[in-house]
C-alpha positions in Angstrom: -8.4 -22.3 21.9 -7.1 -18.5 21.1 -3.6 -20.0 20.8 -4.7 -23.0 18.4 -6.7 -20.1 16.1 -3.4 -17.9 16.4 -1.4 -20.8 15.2 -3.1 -20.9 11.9 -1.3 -18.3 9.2 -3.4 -15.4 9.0 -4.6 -15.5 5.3 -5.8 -18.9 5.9 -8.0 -17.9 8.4 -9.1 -14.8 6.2 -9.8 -17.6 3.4 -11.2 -19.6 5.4 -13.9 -16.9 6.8 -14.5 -16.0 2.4 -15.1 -19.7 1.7 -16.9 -20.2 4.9 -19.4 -16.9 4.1 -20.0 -17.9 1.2 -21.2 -21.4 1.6 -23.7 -20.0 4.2 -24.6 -17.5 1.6 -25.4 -20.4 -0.8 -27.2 -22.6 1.6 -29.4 -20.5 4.1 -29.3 -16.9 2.2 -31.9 -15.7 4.7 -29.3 -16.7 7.6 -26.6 -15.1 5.8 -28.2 -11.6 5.2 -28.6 -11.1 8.9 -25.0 -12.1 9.6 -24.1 -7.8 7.6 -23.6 -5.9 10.7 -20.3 -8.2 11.4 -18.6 -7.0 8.2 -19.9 -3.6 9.5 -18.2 -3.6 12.4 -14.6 -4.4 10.2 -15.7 -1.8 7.6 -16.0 1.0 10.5 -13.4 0.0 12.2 -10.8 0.4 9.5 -12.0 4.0 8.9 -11.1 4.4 12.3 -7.8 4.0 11.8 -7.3 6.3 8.1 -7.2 10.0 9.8 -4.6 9.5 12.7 -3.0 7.0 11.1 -1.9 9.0 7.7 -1.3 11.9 10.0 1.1 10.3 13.0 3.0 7.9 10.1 3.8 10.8 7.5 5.2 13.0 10.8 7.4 9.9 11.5 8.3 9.4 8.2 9.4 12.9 7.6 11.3 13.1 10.9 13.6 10.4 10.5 15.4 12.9 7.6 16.5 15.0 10.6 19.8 15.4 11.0 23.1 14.8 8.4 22.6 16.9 5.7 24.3 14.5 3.3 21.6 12.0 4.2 18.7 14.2 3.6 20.5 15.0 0.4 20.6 10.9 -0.4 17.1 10.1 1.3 15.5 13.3 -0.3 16.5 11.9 -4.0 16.0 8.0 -3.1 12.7 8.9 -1.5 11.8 10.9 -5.4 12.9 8.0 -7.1 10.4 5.7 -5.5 7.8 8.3 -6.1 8.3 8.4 -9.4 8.1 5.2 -9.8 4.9 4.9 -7.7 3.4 7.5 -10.2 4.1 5.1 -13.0 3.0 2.4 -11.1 -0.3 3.6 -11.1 -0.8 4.3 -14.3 0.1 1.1 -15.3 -2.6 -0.1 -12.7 -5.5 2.2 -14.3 -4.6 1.4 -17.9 -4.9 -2.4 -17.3 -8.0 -2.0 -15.3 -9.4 0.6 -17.7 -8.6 -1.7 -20.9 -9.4 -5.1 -19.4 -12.7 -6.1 -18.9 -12.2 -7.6 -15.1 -15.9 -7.4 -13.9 -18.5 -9.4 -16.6 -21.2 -7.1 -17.2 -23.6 -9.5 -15.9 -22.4 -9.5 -12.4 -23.0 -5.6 -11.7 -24.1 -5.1 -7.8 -26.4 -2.0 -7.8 -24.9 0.0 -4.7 -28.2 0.9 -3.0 -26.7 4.4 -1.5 -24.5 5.5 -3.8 -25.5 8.8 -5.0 -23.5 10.4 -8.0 -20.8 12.5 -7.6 -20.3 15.8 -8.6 -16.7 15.8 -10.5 -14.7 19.3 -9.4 -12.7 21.0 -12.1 -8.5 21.0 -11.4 -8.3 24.1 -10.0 -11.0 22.9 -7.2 -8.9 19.5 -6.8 -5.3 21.5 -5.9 -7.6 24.3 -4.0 -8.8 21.3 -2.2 -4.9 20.5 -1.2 -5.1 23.2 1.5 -6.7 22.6 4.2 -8.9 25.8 6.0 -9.3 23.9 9.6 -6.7 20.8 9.9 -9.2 19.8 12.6 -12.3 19.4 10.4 -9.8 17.3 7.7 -9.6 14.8 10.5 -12.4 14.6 11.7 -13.9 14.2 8.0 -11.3 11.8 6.7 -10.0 14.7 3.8 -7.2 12.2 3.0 -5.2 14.6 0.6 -5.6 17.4 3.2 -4.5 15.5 6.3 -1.4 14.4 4.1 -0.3 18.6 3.2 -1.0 19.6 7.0 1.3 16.4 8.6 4.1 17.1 5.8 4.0 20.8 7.0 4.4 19.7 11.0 6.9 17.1 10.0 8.5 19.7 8.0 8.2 22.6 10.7 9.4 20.4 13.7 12.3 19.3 11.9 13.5 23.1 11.4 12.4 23.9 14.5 14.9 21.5 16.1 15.4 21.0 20.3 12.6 22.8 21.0 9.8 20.8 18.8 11.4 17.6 19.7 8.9 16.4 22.6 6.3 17.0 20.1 8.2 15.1 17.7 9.3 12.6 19.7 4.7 12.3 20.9 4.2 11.8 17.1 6.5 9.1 16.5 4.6 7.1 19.8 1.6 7.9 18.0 2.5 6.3 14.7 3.9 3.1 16.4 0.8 3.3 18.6 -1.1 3.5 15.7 0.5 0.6 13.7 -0.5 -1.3 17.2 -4.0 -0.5 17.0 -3.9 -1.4 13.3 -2.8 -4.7 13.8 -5.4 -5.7 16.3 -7.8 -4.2 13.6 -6.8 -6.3 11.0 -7.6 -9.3 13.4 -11.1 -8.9 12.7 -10.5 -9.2 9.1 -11.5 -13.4 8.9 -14.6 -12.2 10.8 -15.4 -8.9 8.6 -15.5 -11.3 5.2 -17.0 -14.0 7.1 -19.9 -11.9 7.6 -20.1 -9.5 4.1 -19.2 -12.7 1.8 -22.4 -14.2 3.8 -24.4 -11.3 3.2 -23.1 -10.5 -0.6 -23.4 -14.3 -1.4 -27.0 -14.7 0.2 -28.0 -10.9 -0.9 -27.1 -11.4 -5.1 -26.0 -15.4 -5.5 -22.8 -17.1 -5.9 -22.4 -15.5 -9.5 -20.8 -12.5 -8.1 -17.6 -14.2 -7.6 -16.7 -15.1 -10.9 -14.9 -12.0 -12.4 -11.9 -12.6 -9.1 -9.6 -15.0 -11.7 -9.9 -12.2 -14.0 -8.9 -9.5 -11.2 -5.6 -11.5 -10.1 -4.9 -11.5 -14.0 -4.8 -8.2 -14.4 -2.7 -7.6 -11.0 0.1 -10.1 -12.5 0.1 -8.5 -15.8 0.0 -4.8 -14.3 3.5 -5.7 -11.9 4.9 -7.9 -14.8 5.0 -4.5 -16.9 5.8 -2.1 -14.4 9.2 -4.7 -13.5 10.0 -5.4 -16.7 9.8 -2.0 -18.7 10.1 0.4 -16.0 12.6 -1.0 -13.7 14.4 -2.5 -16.9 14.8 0.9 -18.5 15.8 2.4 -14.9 18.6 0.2 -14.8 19.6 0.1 -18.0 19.5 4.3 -18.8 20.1 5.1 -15.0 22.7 2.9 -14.0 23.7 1.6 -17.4 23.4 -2.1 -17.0 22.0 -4.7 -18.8 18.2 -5.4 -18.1 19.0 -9.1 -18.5 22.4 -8.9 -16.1 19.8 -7.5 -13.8 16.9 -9.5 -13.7 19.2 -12.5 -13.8 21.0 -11.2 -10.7 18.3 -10.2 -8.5 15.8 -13.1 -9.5 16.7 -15.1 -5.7 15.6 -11.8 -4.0 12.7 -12.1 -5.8 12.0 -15.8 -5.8 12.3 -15.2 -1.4 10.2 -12.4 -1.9 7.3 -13.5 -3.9 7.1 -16.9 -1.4 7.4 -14.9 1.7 5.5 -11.9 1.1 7.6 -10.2 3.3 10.0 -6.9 2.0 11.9 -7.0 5.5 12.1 -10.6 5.8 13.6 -10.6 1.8 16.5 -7.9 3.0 19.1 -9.9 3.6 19.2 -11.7 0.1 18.4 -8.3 -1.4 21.0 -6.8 0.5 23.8 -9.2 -0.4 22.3 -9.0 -4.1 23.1 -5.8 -4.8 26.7 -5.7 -3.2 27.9 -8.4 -4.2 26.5 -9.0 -7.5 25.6 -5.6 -8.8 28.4 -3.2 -7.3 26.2 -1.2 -4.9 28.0 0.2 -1.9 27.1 -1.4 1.5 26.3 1.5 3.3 24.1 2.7 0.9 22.5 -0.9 0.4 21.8 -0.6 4.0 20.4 3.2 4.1 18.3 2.6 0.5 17.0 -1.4 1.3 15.4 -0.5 4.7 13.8 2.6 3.6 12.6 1.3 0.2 10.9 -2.1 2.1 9.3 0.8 4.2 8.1 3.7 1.5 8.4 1.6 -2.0 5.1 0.4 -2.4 4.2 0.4 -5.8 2.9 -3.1 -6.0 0.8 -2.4 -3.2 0.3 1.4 -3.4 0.2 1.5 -6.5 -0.4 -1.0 -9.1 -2.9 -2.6 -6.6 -5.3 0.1 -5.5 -5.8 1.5 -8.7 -7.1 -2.0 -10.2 -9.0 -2.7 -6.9 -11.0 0.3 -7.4 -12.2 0.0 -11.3 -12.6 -3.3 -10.3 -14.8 -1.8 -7.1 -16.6 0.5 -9.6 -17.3 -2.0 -12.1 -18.4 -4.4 -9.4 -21.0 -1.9 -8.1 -21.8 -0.1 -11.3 -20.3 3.3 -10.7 -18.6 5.3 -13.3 -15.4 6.7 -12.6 -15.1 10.4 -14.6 -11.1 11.6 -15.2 -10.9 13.4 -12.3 -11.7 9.9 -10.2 -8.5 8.8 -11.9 -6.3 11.5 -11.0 -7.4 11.3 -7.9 -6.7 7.8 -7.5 -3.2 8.3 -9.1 -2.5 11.4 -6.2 -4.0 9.6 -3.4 -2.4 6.0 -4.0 1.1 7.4 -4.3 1.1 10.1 -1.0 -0.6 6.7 1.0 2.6 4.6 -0.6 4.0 6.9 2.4 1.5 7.9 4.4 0.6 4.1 5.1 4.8 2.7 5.5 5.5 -0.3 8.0 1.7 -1.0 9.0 0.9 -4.7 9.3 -1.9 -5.5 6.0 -0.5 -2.2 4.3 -2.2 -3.1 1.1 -6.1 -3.4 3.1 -5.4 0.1 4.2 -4.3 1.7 1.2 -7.1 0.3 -0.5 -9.3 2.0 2.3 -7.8 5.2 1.8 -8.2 5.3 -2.0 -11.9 4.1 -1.9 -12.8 6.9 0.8 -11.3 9.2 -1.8 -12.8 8.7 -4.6 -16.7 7.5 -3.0 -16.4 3.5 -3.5 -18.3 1.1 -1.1 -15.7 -0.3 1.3 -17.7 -3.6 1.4 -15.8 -4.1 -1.7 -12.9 -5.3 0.1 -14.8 -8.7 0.9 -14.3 -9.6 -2.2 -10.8 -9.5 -3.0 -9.3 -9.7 1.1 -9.6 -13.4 0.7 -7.3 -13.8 -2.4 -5.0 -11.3 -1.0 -2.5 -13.8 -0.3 -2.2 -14.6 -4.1 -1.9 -11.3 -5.3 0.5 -10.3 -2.8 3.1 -13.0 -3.7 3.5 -10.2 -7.1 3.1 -7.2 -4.9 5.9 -8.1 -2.7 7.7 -9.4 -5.4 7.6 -5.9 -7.6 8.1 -3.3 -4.4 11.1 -5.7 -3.4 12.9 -5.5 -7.1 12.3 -1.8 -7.1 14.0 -1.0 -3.8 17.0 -2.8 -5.7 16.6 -1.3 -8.7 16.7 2.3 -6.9 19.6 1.0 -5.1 21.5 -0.3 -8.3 20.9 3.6 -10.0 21.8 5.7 -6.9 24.4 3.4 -5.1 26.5 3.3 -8.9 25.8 6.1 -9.6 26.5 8.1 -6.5 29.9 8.6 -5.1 28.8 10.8 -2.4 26.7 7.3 -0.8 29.6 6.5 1.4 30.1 9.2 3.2 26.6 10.6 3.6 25.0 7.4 4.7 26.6 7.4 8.3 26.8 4.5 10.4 23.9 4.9 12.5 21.5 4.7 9.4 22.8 1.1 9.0 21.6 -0.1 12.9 19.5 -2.5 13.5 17.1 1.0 14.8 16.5 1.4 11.4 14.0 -2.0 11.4 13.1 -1.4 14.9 9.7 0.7 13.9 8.5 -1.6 11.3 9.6 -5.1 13.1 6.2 -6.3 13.7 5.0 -5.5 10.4 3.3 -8.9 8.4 1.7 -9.4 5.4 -1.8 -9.3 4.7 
């Protein structure tokens, strides 16, 4: 029986639960409301995972810099690259959700305890960076604190050296421990939107699904922008190739990509893409690839979050003031990072921006079950980014050789992020 339910590819069993939910929803809404406390359970059990999961992966992530100075140098600028690019990425995301009109004013859902927030000035927000008892940000789920204090260990434990490494080497467990737990989590998710679609459909009527065409709309015209403009103009002013040369050169990466959903299972192709049709170095192809399918997440962690939580907001009726924005902006791009190589990626980034910024997390029912159509674009935009980085800074670059040493190109360097799937 388990193996027969395992068989079935995951987001067909998370549609299946949406579709399910809501037909008991529509036909015994009584039944329905009761069935809450199961998309309760799913809700509190992914803000379990936020606090040591953020923490443990950014350690990891920062420690696996140790070491050659040259490749610090390399991974230090490719790792700013796909931030920047993240940046832009979400504010792409909050201009199309701010413009469009993805939630019909018709369908608000009144958020019965949502109580207005009281929007800090700047200097509070970057005051609020610092964290007075690393402890309490844990425990209280400060996501931008937590971020600051496990960049500072990594950091410290790194320049430490031989002595820190146990610790170091504890951390690292922890974060594949974590992406463990996170993956047994995310089992629950069929059951989760079983349980809220049957409570949101039998609570406020089938009418409340409507505005999701509208929402995968606005996802596909946010990545559409962010590939052609700012990747275009990367390539074309960074590396000083043709847009077109480009596009038409990587499109079977991104063909594999957006059919697979997978950035590790699209590295081959992507690999062989950029050596042997756009003149990057293989060493460099093999250092920048892995680490971009790891840390370049701007469909997911960036484009995506920021829609998913005007379109949150709008659902609920909750304004979002300026400071919500930058906020999202901040958070979205550090979890990019913080959240690299965990199976469903995009589910807990979306977590970790909503905590941030006060949305109901019982908004993920709505848009889990179409994940699988909006992350056909995600993967597709993260994957052409990690070639377009590699196209600027493996040209470009004529250090790449002999930084990136071989040991960055073993098969180690997939090892931590093997069991990562798509959500």
């Amino acid at each position: 029986m388990f193996q027969a339910w395992f068989a079935i590819p995951f987001w067909q069993r998370v549609l299946g639960g949406f579709v399910l939910g809501a037909l008991i929803g529509v036909l015994a809404p009584e039944v329905a409301q009761g069935l809450r406390p199961l998309g309760t359970v799913f809700i509190n059990a992914l803000k379990m995972l936020v606090a040591p999961l953020i923490f443990c992966a950014i350690v990891s992530a920062i420690l696996q810099l140790q070491g050659n100075s040259g490749v610090e140098a390399l991974g230090a600028k490719t790792v700013g690259l796909f931030l920047l690019t993240a940046v832009i990425a979400s504010g792409i995301g909050l201009a199309v959700g701010s413009l469009l009109d993805i939630t019909p004013t018709g369908n608000l859902i009144a958020s019965a305890d949502y109580v207005p927030k009281q929007v800090p000035g700047v200097v509070d927000v970057f005051l609020n960076f610092i964290p007075t008892n690393p402890f309490a940000a844990l425990s209280q789920g400060n996501i931008l604190q937590i971020v600051v204090f496990a960049a500072l260990v990594g950091i410290a434990i790194n320049k430490v050296g031989d002595t820190a490494k146990p610790l170091g080497d504890t951390l690292k467990a922890g974060a594949q421990v974590m992406y463990r737990i996170t993956k047994m989590v995310l089992e629950l998710t069929p059951f989760g939107v079983f349980g809220l679609m049957a409570w949101v459909v039998g609570y406020y009527g089938l009418s409340s699904l409507w505005p999701l065409a509208v929402f995968i709309g606005a996802i596909y015209l946010a990545c559409l922008i962010h590939i052609l403009v700012v990747y275009g103009s990367l390539v074309r002013w960074g590396a000083g190739i043709s847009p077109w040369f480009f596009f038409k050169s990587v499109f079977a990466a991104q063909l594999v990509a957006f059919t697979t959903c997978s950035s590790f299972g699209t590295l081959p192709v992507a690999h062989q893409t950029v050596t042997e049709k756009l003149g990057v170095s293989k060493k460099y192809a093999g250092f920048v690839l892995p680490l971009g399918a790891t840390i370049n997440m701007d469909g997911c962690g960036g484009i995506y979050p920021a829609i998913a939580a005007i379109f949150i907001a709008q659902l609920y009726g909750i304004p979002l003031e300026w400071m919500d924005y930058l906020l999202i902006t901040l958070t979205a791009t550090l979890a990019s990072v913080g959240t690299a190589g965990v199976p469903g990626t995009a589910m807990v980034m979306l977590t970790v921006t909503l905590n941030v910024v006060g949305l109901p997390l019982e908004g993920i029912a709505f848009i889990a079950a179409i994940d699988r159509i909006i992350d056909m674009i995600r993967t597709a935009t993260n994957v052409t980014g990690d070639m377009a980085v590699a196209v600027v800074l493996g040209r470009d670059s004529e250090t790449a050789d002999d930084a990136v040493s071989d040991s960055t190109l073993s098969d180690n360097s997939l090892s931590d992020n093997e069991q990562r799937v798509s959500l």
